[in-house]
DSSP file (Angstrom, degrees, kcal/mol; ACC not computed):
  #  RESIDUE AA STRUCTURE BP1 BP2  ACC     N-H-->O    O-->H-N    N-H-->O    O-->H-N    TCO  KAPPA ALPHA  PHI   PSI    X-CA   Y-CA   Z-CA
    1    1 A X    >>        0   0    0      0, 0.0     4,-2.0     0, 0.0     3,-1.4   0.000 360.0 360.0 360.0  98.7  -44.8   -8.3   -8.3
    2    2 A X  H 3>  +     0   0    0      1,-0.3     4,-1.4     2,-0.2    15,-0.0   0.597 360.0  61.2 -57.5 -29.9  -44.5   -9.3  -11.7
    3    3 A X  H 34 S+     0   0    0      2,-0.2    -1,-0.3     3,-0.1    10,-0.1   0.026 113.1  42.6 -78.7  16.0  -44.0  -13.2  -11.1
    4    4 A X  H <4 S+     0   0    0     -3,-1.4    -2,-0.2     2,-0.0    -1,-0.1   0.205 110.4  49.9-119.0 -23.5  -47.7  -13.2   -9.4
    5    5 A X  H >X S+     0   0    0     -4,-2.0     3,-3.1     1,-0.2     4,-1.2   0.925 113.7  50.0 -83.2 -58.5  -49.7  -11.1  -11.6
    6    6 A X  T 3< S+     0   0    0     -4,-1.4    -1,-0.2     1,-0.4    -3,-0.1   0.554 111.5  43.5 -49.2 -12.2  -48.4  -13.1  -14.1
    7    7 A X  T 34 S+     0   0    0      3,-0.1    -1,-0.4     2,-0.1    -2,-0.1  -0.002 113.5  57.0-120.6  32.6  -49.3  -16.5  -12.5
    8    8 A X  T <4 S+     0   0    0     -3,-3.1    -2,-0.3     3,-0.0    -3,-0.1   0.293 106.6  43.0-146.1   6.5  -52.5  -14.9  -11.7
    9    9 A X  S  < S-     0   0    0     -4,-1.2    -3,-0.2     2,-0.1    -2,-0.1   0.055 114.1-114.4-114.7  34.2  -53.5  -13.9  -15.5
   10   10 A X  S    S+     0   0    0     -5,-0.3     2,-0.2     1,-0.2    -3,-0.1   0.477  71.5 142.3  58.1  13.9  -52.3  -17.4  -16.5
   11   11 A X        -     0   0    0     -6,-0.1     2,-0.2     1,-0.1    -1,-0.2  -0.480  60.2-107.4 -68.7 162.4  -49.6  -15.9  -18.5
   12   12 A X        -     0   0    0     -2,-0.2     2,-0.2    -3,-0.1    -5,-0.1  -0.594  39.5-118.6 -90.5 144.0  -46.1  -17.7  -18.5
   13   13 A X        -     0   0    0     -2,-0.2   -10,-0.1     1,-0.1    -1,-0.0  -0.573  29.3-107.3 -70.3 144.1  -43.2  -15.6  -16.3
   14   14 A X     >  -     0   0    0     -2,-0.2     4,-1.9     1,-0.1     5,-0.1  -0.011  27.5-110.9 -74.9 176.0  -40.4  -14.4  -17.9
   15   15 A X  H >> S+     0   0    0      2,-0.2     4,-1.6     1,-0.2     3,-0.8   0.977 121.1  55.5 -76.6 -48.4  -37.1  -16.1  -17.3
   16   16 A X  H 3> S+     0   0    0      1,-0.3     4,-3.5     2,-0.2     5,-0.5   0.983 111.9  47.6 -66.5 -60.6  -35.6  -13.1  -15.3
   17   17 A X  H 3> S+     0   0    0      2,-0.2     4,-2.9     1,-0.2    -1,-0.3   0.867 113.6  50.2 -38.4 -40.1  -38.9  -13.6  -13.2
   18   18 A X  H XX S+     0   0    0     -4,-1.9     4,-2.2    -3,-0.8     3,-0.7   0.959 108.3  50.5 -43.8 -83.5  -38.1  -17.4  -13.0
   19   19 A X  H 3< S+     0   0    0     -4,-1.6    -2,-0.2     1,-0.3    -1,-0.2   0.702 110.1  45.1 -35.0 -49.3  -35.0  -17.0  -12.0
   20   20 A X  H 3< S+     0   0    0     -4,-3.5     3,-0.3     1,-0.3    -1,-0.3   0.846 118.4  44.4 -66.2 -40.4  -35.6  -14.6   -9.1
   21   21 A X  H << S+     0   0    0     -4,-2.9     2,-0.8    -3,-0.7    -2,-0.3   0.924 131.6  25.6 -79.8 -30.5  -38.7  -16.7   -7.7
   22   22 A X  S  < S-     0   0    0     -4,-2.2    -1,-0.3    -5,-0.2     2,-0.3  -0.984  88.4-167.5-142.2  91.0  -36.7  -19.8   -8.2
   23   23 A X        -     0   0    0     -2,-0.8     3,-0.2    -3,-0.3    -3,-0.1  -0.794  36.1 -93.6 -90.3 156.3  -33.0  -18.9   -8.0
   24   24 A X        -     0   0    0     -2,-0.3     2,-0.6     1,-0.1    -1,-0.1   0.164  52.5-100.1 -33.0 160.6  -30.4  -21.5   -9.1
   25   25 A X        -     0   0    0      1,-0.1    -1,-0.1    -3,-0.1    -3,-0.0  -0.538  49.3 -87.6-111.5 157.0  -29.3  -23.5   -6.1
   26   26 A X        -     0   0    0     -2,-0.6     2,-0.2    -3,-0.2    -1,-0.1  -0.428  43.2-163.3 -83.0 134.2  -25.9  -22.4   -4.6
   27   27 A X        -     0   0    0      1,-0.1     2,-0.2     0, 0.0    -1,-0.0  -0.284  21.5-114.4 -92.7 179.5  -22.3  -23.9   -5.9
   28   28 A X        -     0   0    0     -2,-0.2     2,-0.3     4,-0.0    -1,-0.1  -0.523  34.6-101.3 -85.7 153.7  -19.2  -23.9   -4.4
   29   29 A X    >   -     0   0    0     -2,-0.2     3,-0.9     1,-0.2     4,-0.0  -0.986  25.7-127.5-117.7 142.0  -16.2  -22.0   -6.0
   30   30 A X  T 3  S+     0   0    0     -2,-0.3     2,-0.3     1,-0.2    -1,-0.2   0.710 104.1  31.3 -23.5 -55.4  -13.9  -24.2   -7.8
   31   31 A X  T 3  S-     0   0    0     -3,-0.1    -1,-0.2     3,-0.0     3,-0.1  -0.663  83.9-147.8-133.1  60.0  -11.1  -22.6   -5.6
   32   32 A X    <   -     0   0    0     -3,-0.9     2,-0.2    -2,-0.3     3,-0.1   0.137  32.0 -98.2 -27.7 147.9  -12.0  -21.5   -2.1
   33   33 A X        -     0   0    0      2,-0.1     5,-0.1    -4,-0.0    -1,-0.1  -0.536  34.4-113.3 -91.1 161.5  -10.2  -18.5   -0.8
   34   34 A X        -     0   0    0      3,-0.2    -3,-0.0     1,-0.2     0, 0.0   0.084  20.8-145.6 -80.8-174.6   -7.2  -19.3    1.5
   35   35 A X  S >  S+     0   0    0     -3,-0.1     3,-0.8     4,-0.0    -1,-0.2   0.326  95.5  61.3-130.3 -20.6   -8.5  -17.9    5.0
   36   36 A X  T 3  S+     0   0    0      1,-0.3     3,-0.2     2,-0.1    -3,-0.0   0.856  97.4  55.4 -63.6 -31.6   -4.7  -16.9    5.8
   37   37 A X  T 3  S+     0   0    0      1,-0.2    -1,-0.3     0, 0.0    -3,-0.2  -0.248  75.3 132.9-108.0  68.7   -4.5  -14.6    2.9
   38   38 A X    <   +     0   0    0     -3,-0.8     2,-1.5    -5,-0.1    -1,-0.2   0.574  35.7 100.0  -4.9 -47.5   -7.6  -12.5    4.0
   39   39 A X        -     0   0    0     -3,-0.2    -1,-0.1    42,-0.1     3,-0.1  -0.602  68.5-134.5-111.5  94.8   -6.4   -9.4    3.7
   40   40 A X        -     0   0    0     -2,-1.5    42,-0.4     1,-0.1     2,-0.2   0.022  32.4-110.8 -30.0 154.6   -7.4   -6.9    0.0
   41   41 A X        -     0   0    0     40,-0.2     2,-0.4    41,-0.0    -1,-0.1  -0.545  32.3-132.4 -86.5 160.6   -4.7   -5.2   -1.6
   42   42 A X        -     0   0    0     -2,-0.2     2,-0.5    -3,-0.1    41,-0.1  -0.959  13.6-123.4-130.1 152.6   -5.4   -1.8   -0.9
   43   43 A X    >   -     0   0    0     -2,-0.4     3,-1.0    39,-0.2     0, 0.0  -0.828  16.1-166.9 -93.8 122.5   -5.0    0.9   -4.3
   44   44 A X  G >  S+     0   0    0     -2,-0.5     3,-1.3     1,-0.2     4,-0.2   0.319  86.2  81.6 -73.9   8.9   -2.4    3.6   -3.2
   45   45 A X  G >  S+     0   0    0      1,-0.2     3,-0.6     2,-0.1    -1,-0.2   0.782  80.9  65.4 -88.1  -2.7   -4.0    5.2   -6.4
   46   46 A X  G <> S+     0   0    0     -3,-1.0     4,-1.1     1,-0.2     3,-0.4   0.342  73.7  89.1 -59.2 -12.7   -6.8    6.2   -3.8
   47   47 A X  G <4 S+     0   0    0     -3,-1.3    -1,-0.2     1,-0.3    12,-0.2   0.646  77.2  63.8 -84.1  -4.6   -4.5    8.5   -1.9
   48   48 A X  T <4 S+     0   0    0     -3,-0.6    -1,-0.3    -4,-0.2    -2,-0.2   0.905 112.4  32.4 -92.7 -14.6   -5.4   11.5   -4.2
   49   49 A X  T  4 S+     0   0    0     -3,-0.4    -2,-0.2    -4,-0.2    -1,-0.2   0.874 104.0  81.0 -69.2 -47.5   -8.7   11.5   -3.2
   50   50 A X     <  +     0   0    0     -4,-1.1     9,-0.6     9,-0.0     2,-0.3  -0.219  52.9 170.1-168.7 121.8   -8.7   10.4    0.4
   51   51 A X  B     -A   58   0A   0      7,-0.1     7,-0.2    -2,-0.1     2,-0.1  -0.940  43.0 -82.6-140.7 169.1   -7.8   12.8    2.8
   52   52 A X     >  -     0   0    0      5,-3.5     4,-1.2    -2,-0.3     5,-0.5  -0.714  31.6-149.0 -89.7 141.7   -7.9   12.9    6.7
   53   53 A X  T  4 S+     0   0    0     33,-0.4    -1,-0.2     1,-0.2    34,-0.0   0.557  92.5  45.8 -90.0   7.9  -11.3   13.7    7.7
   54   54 A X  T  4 S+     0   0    0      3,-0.1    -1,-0.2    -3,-0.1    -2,-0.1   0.921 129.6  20.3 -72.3 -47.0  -10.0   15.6   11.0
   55   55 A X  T  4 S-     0   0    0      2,-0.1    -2,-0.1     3,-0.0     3,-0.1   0.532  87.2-138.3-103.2 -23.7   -7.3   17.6    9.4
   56   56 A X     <  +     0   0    0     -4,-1.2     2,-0.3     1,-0.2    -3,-0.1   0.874  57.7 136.9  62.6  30.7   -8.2   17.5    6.1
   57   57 A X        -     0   0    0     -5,-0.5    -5,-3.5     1,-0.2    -1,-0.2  -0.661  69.3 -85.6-110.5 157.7   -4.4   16.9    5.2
   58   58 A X  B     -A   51   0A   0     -2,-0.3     2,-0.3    -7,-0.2    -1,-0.2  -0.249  46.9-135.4 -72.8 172.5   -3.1   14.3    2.5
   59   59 A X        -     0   0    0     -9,-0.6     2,-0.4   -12,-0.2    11,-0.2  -0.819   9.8-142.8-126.8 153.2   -2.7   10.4    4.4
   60   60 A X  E     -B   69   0B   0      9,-0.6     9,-2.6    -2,-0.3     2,-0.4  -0.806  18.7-125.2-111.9 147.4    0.5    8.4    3.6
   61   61 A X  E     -B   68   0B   0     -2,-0.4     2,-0.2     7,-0.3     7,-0.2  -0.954  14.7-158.9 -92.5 126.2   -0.1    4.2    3.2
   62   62 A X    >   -     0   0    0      5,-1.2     3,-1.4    -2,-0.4     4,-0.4  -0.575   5.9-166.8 -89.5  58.1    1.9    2.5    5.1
   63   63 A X  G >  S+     0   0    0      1,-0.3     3,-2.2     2,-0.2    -1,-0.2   0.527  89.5  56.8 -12.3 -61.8    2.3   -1.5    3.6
   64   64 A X  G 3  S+     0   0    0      1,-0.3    -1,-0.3    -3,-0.1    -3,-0.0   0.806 122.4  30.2 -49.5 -40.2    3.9   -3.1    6.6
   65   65 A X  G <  S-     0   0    0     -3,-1.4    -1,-0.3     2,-0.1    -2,-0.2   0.055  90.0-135.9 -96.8 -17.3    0.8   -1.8    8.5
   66   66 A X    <   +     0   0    0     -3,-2.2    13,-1.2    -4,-0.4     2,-0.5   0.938  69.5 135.1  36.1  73.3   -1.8   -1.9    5.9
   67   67 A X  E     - C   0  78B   0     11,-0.2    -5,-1.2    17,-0.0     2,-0.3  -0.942  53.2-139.1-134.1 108.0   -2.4    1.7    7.8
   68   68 A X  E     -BC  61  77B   0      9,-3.2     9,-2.1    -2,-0.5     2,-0.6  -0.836  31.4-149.1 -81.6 147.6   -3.0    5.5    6.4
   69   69 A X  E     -BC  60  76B   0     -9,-2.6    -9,-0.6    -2,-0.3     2,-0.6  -0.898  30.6-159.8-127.1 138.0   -1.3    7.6    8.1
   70   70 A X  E >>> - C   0  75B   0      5,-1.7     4,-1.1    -2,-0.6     3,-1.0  -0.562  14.4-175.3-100.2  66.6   -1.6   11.2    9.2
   71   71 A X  G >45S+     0   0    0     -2,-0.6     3,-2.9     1,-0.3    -1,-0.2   0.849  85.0  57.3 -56.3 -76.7    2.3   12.4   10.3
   72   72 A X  G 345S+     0   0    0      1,-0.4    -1,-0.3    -3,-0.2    -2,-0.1   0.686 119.4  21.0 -50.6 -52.2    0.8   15.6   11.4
   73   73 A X  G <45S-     0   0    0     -3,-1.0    -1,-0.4     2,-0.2    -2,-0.3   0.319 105.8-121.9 -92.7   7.9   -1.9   14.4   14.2
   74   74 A X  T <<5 +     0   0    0     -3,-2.9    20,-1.8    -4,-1.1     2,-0.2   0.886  64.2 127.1  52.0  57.9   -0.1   11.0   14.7
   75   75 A X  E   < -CD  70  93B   0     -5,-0.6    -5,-1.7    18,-0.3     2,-0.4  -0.966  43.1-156.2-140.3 149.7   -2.7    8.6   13.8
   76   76 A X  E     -CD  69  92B   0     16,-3.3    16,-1.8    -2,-0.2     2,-0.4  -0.948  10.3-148.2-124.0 137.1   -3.1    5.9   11.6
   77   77 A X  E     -C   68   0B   0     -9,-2.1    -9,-3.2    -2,-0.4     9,-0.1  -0.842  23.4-116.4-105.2 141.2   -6.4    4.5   10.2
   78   78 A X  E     -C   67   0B   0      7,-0.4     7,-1.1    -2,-0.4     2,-0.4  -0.225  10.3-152.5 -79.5 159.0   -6.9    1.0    9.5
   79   79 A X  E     -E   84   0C   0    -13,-1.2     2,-0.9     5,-0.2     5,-0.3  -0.987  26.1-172.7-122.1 128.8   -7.5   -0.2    6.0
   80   80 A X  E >  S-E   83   0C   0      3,-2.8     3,-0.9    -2,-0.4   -41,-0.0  -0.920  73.6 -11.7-144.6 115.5   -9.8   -3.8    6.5
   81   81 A X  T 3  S-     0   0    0     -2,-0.9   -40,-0.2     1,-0.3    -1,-0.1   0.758 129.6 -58.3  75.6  26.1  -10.6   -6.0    3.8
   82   82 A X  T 3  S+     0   0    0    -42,-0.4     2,-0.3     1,-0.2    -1,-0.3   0.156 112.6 102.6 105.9 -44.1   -9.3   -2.8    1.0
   83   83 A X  E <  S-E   80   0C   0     -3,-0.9    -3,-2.8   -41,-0.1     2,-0.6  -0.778  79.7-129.0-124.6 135.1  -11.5   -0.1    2.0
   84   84 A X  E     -E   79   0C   0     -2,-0.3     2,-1.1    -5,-0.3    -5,-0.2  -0.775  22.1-125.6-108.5 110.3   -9.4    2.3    4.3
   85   85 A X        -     0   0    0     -7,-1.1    -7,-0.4    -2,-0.6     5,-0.1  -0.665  29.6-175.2 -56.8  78.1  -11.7    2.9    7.9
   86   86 A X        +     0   0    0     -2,-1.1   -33,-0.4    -9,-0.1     2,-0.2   0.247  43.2 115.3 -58.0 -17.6  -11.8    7.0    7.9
   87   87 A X        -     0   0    0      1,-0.2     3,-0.5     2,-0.1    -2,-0.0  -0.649  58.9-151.4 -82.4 139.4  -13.7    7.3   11.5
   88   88 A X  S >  S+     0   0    0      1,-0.3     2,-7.8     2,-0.2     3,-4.4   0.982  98.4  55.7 -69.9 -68.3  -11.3    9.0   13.8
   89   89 A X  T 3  S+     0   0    0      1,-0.2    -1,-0.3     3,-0.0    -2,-0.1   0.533 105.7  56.2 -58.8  42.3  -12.7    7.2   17.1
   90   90 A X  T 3  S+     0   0    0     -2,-7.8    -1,-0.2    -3,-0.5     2,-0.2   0.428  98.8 105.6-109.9 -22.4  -11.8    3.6   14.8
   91   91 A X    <   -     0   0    0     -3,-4.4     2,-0.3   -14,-0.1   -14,-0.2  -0.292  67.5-138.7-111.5-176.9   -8.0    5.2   14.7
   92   92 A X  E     -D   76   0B   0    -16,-1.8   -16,-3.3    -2,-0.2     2,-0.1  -0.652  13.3-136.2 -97.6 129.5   -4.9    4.4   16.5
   93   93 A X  E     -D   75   0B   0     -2,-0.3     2,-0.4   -18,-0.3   -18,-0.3  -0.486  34.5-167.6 -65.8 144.1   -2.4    7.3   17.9
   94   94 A X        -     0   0    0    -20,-1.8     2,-0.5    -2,-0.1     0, 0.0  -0.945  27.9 -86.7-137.5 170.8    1.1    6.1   16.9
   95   95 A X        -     0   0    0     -2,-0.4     2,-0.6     1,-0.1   -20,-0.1  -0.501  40.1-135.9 -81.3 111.4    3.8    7.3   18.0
   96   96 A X        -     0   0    0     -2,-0.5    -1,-0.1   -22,-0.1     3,-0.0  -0.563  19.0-115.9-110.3 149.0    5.7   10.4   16.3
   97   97 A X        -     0   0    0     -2,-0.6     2,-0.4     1,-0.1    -1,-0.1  -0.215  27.6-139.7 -45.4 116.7    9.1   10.9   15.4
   98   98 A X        -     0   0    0     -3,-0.0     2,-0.5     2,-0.0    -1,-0.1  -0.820  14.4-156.8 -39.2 105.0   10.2   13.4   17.4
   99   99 A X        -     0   0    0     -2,-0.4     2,-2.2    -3,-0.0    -3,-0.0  -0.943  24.5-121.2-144.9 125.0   12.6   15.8   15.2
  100  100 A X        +     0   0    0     -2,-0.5    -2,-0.0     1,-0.2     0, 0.0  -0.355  45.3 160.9 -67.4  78.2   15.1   17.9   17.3
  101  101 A X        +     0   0    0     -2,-2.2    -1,-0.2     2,-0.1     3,-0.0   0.830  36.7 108.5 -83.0 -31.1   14.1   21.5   16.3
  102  102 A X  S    S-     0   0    0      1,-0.1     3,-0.1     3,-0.0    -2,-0.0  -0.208  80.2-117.0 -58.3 112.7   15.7   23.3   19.4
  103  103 A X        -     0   0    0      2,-0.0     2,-0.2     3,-0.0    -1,-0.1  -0.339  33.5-105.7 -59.1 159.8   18.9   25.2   17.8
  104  104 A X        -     0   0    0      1,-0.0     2,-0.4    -3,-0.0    -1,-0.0  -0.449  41.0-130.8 -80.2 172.1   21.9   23.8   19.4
  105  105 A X        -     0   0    0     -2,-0.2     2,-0.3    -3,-0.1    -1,-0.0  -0.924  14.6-141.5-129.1 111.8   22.9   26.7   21.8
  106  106 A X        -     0   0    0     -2,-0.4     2,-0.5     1,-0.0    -3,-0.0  -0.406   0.5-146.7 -29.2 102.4   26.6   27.8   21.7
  107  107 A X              0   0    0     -2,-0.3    -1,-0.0     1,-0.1    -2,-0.0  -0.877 360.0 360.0-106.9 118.4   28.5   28.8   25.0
  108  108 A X              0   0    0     -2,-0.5    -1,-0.1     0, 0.0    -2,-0.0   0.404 360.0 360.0-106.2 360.0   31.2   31.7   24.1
């Protein structure tokens, strides 16, 4: 502790030292944040890194949903406050699109 050996060889503490034993006393900001609009932008430039950590397949961002989404295992992980929540038990099954792959079958 540099602010007590120094106030205990009578030398003066440095301002950083001031400051830290004595911090400045807490302001306000000018412009408080709205409490409606809550919610970080999240950077899609993150999706090239960011991958699902079950499946290890690329994640889609959904906006409406503020969601990544994993098409293949049909879950979507929440993104809260910006920073996209990667633990599977945190994510939500949703529902997938079905896609009619059975050929039609012909009667001759």
């Amino acid at each position: 502790m540099l602010g007590l050996a120094a106030c205990r060889t009578g030398r003066r503490a440095s301002a950083v030292t001031r400051r830290l034993l004595h911090p400045a006393p807490h302001r306000a900001a000018p412009n408080p944040p709205d409490p409606t609009s809550n919610k970080k932008c999240f950077n899609p430039e993150l999706l090239s890194f960011l991958v699902c950590p079950l499946s290890h397949k690329p994640l889609r961002y959904e906006e409406s949903t503020n969601e990544l989404i994993n098409e293949e295992l049909g879950i979507a992980y929440p993104i809260i406050d910006g920073m996209p929540n990667m633990i599977p038990q945190d994510a939500r099954m949703i529902q997938k699109e079905k896609k009619q792959e059975e050929p039609e079958q012909s009667q001759h």
